[in-house]
Rosetta silent file (secondary structure, phi, psi, omega in degrees, C-alpha in Angstrom):
SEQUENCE: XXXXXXXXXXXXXXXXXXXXXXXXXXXXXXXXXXXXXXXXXXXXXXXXXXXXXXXXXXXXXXXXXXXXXXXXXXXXXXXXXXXXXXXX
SCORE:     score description
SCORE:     0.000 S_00000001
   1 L     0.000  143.386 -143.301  -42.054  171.978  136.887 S_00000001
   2 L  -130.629  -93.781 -152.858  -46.090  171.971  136.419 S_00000001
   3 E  -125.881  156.234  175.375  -46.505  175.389  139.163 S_00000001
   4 E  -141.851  164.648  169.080  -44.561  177.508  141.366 S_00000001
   5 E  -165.528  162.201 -160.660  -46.411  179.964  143.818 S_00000001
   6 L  -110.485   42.961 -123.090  -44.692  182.575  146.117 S_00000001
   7 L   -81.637 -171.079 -173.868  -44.864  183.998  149.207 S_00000001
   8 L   -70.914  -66.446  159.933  -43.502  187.413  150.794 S_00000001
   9 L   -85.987    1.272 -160.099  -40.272  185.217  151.445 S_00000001
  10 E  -126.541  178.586  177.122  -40.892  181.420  150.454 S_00000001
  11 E  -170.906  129.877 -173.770  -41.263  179.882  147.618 S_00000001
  12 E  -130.006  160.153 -161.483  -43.204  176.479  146.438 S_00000001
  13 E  -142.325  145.279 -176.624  -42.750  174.411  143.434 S_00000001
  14 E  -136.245   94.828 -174.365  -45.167  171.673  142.127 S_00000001
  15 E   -75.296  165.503 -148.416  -43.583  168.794  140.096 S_00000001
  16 L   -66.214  -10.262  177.834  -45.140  167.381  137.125 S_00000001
  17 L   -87.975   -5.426  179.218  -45.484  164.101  139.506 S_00000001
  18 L   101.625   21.176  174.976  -47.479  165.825  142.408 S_00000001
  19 E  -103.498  134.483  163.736  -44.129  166.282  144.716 S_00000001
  20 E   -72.182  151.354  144.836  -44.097  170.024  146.521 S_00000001
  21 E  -170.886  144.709 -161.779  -40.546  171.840  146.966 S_00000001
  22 E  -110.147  141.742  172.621  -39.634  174.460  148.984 S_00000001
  23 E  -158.503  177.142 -163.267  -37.269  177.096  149.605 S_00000001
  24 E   115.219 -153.576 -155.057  -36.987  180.121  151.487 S_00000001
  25 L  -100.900  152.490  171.662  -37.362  181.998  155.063 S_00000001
  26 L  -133.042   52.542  126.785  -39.241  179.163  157.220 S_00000001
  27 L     9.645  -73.015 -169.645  -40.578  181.870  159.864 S_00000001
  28 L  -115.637    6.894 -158.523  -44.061  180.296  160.396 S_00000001
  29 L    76.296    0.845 -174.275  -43.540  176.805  158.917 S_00000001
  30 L   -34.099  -32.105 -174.952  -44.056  177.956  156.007 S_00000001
  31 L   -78.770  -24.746  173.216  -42.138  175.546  154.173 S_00000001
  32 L   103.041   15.372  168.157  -43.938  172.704  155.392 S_00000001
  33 L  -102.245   90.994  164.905  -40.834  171.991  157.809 S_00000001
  34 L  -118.800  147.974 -152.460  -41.560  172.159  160.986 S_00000001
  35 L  -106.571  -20.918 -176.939  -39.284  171.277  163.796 S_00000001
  36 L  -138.896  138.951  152.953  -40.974  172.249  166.829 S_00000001
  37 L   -45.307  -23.173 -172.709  -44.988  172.959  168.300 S_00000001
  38 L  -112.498  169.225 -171.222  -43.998  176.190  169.939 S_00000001
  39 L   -84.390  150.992  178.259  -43.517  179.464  168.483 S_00000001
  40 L   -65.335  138.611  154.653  -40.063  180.797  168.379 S_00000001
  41 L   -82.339 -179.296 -175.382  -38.791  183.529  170.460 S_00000001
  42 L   -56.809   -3.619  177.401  -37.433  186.435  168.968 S_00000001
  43 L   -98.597  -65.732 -174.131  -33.721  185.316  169.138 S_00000001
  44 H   -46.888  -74.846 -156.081  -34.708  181.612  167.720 S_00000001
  45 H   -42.344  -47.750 -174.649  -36.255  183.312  164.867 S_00000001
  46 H   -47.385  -54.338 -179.628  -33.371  185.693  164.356 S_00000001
  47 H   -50.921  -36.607 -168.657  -31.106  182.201  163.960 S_00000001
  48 H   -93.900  -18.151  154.293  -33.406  180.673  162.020 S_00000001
  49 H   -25.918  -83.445  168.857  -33.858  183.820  159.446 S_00000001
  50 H   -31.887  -61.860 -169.636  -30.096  183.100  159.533 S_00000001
  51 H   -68.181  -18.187 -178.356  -29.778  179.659  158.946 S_00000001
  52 H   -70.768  -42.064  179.806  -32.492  179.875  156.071 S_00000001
  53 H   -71.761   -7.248 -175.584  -30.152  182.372  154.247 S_00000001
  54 H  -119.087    4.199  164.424  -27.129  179.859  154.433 S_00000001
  55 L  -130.548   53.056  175.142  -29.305  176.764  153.491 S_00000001
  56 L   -46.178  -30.295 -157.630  -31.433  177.927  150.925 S_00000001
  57 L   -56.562  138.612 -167.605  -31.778  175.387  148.821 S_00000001
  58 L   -64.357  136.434 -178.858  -34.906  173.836  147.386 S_00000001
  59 E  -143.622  164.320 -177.932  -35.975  170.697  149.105 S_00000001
  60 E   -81.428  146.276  165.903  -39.186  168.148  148.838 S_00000001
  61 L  -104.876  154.786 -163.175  -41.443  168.608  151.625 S_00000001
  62 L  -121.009  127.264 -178.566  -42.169  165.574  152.930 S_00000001
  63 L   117.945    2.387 -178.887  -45.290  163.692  153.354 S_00000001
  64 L  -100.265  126.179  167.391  -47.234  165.358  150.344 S_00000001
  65 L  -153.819  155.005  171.716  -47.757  163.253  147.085 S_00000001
  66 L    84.209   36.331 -169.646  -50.571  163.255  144.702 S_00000001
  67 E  -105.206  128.046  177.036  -50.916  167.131  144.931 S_00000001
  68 E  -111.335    2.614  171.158  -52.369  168.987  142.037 S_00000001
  69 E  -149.330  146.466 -179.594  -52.543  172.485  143.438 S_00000001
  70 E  -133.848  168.268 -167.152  -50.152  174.791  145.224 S_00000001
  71 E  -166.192  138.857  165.343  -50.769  177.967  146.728 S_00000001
  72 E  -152.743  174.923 -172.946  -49.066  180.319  149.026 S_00000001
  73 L  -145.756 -162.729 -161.115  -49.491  184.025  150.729 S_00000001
  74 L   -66.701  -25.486 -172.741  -47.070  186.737  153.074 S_00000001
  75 L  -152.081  -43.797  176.116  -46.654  183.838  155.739 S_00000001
  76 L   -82.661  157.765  169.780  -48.776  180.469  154.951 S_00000001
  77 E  -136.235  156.617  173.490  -48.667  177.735  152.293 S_00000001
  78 E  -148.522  144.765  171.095  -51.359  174.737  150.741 S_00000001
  79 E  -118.573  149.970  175.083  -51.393  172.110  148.843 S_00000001
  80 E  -114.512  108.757  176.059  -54.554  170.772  147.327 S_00000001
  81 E   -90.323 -177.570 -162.210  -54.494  166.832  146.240 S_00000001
  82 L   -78.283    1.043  148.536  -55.745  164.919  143.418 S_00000001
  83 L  -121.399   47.652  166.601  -58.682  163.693  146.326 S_00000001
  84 L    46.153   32.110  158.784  -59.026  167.428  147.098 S_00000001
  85 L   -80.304  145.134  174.272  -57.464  167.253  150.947 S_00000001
  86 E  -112.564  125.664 -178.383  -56.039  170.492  151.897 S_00000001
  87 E  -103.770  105.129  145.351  -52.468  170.658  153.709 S_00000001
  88 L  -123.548    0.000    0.000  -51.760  173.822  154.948 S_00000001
């Protein structure tokens, strides 16, 4: 592992090859999963709060390679690649 960075609830990992993985509460997309455009209501969230505690497990986010910087804060995450694009 090259970096890790942290959030309030998340967590991001930066492998020595430029692949992100994630784990954690995925609240806001945080993880860099996102399954739908609209914001959850307050029930959807509760479930997915849940299901994030019973599938924790660190996973690749998918579509990021070449990334040389990770970063995260209380609800967002970024990756910065080796031709400086920013994903967040």
């Amino acid at each position: 592992m090259k970096m890790a960075a942290a959030g309030t609830n998340h967590s991001l990992f930066l492998s020595e090859l430029g692949q992100v993985f994630s784990a954690g509460f995925n609240d806001f997309g945080q993880l860099g999963i996102v399954e739908e455009d609209q914001q959850p209501s307050a029930n959807e969230k509760i479930e997915n709060w849940v299901t994030s505690l019973k599938e924790s497990a660190i996973k690749q986010v998918d579509g990021l390679e070449g990334i040389r910087y990770i970063t995260s804060g209380a609800f967002h995450s970024f990756a910065i690649s080796d031709t400086n694009l920013a994903e967040g």
